[in-house]
C-alpha positions in Angstrom: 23.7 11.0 -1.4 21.4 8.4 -2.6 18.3 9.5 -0.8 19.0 13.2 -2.4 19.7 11.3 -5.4 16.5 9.3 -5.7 14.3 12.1 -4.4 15.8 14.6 -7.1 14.9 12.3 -9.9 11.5 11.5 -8.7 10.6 15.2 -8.7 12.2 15.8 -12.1 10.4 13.0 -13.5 6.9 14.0 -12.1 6.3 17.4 -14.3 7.5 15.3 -18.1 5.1 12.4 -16.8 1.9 14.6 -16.0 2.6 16.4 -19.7 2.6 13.1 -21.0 -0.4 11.6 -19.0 -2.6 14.9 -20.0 -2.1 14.9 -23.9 -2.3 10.8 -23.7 -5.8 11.3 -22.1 -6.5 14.2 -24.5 -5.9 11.8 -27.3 -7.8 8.9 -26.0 -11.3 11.0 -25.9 -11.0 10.6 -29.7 -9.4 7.1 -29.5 -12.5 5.5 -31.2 -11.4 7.6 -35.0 -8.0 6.0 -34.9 -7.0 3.1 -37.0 -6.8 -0.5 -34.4 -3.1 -0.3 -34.0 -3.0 3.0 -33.0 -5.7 2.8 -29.9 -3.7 -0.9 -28.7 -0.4 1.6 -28.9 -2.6 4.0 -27.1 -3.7 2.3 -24.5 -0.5 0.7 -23.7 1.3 4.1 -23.1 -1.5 5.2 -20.9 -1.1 1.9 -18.7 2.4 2.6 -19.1 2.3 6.5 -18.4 -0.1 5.6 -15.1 2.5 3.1 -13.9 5.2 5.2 -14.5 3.9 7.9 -12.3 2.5 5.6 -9.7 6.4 4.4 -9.2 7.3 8.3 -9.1 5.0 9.2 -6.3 5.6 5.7 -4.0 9.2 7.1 -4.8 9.0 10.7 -3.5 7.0 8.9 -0.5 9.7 6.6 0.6 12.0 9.5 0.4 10.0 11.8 2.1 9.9 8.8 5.2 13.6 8.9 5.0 14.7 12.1 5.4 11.6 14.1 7.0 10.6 15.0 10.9 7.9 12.7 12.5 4.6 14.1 13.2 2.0 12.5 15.3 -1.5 14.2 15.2 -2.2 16.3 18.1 -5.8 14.3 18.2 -5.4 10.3 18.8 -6.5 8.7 15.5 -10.1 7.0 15.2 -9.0 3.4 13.8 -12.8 2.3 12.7 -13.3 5.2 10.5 -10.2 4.4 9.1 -9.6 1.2 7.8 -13.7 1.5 6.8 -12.0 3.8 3.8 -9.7 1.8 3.3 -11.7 -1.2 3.5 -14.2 0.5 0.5 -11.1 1.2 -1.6 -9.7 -1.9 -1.8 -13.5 -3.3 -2.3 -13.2 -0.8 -5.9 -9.9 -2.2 -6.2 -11.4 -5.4 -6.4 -14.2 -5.1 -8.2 -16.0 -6.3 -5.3 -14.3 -10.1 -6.1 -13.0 -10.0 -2.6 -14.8 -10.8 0.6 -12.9 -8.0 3.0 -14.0 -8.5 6.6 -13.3 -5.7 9.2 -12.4 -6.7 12.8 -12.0 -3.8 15.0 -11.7 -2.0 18.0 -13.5 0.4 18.0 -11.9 1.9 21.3 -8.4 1.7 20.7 -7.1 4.6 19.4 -3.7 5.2 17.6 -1.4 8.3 17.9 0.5 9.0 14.8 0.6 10.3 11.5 -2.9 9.4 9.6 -1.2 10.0 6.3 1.0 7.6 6.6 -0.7 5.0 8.6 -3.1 5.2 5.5 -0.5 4.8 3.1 1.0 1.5 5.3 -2.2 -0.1 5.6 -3.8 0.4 2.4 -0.3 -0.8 1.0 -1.1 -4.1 2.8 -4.5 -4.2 2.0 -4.3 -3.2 -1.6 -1.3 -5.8 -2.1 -3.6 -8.6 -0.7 -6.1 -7.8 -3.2 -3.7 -7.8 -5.9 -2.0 -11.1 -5.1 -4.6 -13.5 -4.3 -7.2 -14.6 -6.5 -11.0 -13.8 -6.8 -12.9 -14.9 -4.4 -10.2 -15.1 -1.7 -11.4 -13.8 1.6 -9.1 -10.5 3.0 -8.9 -9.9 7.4 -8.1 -6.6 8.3 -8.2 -6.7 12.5 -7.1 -3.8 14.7 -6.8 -5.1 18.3 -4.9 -5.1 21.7 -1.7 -7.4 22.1 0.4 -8.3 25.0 2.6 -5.3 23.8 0.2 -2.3 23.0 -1.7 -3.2 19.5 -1.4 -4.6 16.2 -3.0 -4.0 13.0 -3.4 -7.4 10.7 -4.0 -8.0 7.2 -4.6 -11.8 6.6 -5.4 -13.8 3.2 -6.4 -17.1 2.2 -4.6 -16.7 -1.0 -1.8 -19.0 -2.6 1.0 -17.9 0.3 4.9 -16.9 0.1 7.8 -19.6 0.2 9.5 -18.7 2.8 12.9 -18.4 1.2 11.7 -14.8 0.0 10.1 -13.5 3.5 13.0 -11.8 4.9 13.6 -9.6 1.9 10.2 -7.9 1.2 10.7 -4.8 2.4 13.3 -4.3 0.3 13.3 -1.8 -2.3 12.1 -3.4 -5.4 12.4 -7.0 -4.5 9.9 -8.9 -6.2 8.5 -12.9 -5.5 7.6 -12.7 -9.1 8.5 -10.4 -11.5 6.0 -11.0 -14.3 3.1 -11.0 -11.6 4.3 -7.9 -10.3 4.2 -6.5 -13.9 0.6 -7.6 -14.4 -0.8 -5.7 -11.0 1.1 -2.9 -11.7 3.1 -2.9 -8.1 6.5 -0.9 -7.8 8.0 -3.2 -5.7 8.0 -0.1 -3.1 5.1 -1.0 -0.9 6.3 -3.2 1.3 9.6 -0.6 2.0 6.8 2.0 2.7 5.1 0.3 5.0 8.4 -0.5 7.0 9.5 2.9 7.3 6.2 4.0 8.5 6.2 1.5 10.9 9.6 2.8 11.9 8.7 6.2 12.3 6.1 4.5 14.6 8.3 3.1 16.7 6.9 -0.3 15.6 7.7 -3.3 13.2 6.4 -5.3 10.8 6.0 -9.3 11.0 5.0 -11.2 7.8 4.7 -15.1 8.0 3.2 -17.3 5.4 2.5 -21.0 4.5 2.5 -21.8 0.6 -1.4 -22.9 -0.3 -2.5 -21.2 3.1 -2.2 -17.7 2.9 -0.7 -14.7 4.4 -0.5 -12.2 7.1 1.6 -9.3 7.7 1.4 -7.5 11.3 2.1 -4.1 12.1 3.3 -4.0 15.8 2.7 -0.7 18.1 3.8 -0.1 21.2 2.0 0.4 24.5 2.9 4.5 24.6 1.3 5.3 21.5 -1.8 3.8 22.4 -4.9 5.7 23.7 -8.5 4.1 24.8 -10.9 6.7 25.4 -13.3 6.4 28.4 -16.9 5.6 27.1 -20.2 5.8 29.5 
């Protein structure tokens, strides 16, 4: 009931907030002929409006990884190709502020849903570029384990006590609500990236060290694994 619930209101929500979005952007083409306040009252119900229907579609997303079939692709995923998008949108994200190194294996192929592997992994990568400061330097690694593979996202930023670890990938749990605010995150991310690994037939390990950084490991096992033959 509270899946159909959540997923109801998320679609409901969506048309009102893509009204509101269009005329707001309508509005701010002529922003410049408007008194002061109005453009700061402007611009905050954009940022607002945006956030708003960010929320709405991690939301629908978590519901939709609740409720829906898994997939895999017919085709193994290509992993490099992959996280190289990812790797350039998290560089926009940043501004280019972030040094974002790519380690990866360019043989080891994933089978699974691209859709949602993107969605878990740029989750991880966009929160690390979010939460550490500029200049920090972001490790995305896609390799073999003792298991079948893992796909890393390590930072040198400020860390997580450890107190909080076990809860975030719950819904809406925040380490600090006011930051969270300021980057614009749902508090959803983290949930998403669980459930995908889920669907996976994975997990996710995060550890931490305050001052040290982070790194959160998505763990996949040996069967969905598949290393082409090269010549």
């Amino acid at each position: 009931m509270r899946q159909d619930f959540v997923a109801n209101v998320s679609h409901e929500l969506r048309t009102p907030l893509t009204v509101l979005a269009g005329y707001l952007e309508t509005f701010s083409d002529y922003a410049d002929e408007l008194p002061p306040r109005w453009q700061r009252g402007l611009a905050l119900m954009s940022q607002q409006s945006a956030r708003m229907e960010h929320l709405v579609t991690e939301l629908l997303t978590l519901s939709r990884l609740e409720t829906s079939e898994f997939k895999a692709e017919a085709t193994p995923i290509d992993m490099g190709p992959l996280l190289a998008t990812i790797r350039t949108d998290a560089l926009a994200l940043s501004g280019h502020k972030h040094n974002i190194v790519l380690n990866v294996d360019e043989q080891l192929q994933l089978r699974g849903s691209i859709n949602e592997l993107r969605s878990a992994f740029s989750n991880l990568v966009f929160n690390a570029v979010k939460y550490t400061p500029d200049g920090s330097t972001i490790t995305l690694s896609w390799q073999l384990d003792n298991q079948g593979a893992q796909l890393s996202v390590q930072d040198n930023g400020p860390g997580i006590d450890n107190k909080h670890l076990r809860f975030l990938t719950q819904r809406f749990y925040r380490v600090d609500d006011s930051r969270s605010s300021q980057t614009g995150g749902t508090g959803l991310g983290l949930a998403i990236v669980k459930h995908v690994m889920l669907r996976h037939q994975g997990h996710l390990d995060i550890s931490s060290c305050i001052g040290q950084g982070s790194c959160f490991t998505c763990h996949f096992p040996a069967s969905l694994i598949y290393t082409p033959d090269f010549i």
